[in-house]
Residue, then its C-alpha position, 0 to 999 in steps of 0.5 A: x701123768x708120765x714124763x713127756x715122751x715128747x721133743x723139746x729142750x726139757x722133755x721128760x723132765x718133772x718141774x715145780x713152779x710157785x707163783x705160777x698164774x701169772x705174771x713171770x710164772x706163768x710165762x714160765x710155766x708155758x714155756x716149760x710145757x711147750x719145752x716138754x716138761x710135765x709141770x707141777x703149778x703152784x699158786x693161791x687162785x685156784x680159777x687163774x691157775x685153771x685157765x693156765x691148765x687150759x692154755x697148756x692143754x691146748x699145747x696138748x700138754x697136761x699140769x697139774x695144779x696145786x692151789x695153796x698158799x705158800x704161808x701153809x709151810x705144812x702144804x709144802x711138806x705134802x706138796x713134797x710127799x706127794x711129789x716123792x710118792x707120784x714120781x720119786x724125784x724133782x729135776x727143776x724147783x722154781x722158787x718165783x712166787x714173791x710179795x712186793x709189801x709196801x714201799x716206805x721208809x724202813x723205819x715205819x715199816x708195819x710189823x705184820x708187813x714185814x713178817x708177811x713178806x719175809x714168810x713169802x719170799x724167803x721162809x716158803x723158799x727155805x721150806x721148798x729146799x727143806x722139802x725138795x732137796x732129797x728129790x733134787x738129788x735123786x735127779x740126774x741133774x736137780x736145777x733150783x732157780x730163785x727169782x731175786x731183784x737187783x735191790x738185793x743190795x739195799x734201796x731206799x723205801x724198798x725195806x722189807x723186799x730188799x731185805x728178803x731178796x737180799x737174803x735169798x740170795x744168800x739162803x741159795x749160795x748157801x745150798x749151792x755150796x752144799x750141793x756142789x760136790x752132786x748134781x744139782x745147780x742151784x742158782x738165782x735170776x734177776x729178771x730186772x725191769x719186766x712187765x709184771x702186776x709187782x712192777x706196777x705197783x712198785x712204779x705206778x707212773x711207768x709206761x709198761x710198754x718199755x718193760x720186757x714182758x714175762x715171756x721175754x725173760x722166760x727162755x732164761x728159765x729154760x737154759x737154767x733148767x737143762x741139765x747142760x746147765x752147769x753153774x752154781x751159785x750164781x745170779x744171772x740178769x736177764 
């Protein structure tokens, strides 16, 4: 698959998207598509990220699908390799896959829960900027995007999610300061309250048609993952 040729705000632009059949991903992912952009998706189900491929295609785009589970740190390392050998740069990274854990008092949080949920949310991302960061910087204008929450400063019962958004805000500060002197931005969204299957299991009693919906907050991805985007470092709430 070429760049695109094609109209559109990221017309030839290659982009990256975990997480990615559905949910906040997927609305993502076909707003990048309808955009322009050729998409690299990233997600476990291999039968969901299909019926996206389809939906893509019937916007006379192509994706290219990867199955995988972030936890495989070495499947990020080839995700990044092949990326490097297919097309020789990466323009957008979306880190937006994520685990939500189980909502209970600090205290009593399961061990394994804990290491489960920092492995998806902030050792997988650091393992993507591992492996992507060359590429980012052979683009004229490398954007990383990371999905954070506003209990990034701390709530009660929310543990191990509010710890691990926590420190992905700071893993993304951190590169940012890194990468400021280049052409790369590397920034955060808090989508706040969308309608999301994490938002429902988070609040099980919530009437979901007060929440915006995936597709409300995805032209926020696109403005981020221009190149006439220029902050760095920052967290923006959609």
């Amino acid at each position: 698959m070429a760049a695109s040729d094609s109209g559109g705000r990221l017309a030839g632009r290659i982009a990256l998207i975990t997480g990615a059949s559905r949910g906040i991903g997927r609305a993502v992912a076909l707003r990048f598509a309808r955009e322009g952009a050729d998409v690299i998706l990233v997600a476990r189900t291999q039968g969901a990220l299909e019926e996206l491929d389809d939906e893509i295609r019937d916007l006379g785009r192509h994706a290219i699908l990867v199955p995988a589970d972030l936890t495989d740190f070495n499947a990020i390392d080839r995700m990044g390799a092949a990326v490097l050998d297919r097309w020789g740069r990466l323009d957008v990274l979306v880190g937006n896959a994520g685990a939500l854990g189980v909502l209970g008092p600090i205290s009593q949080t399961d061990p394994a829960l804990w290491e489960q949920v920092f492995a998806i949310n902030v050792t997988a991302n650091w393992r993507l900027i591992r492996s992507f960061d060359p590429l980012l910087r052979a683009s004229d204008a490398g954007r990383a995007i990371f999905v954070t929450s506003g209990v990034s400063g701390g709530r009660a019962y929310w543990g191990a999610y509010a710890a691990s958004k926590a420190a992905v805000e700071a893993m993304a500060r951190t590169y940012a300061d890194e990468v400021a002197k280049t052409a790369v931005r590397v920034n955060l969204i808090n989508p706040g309250g969308t309608r999301t299957r994490m938002r429902a299991e988070a609040y099980p009693g919530e009437d979901p048609m007060t929440l915006k919906t995936p597709d409300d907050v995805a032209g926020l991805f696109v403005d981020m993952a221009e190149p006439a985007w220029t902050a760095n470092g920052e967290v923006v709430t959609a």
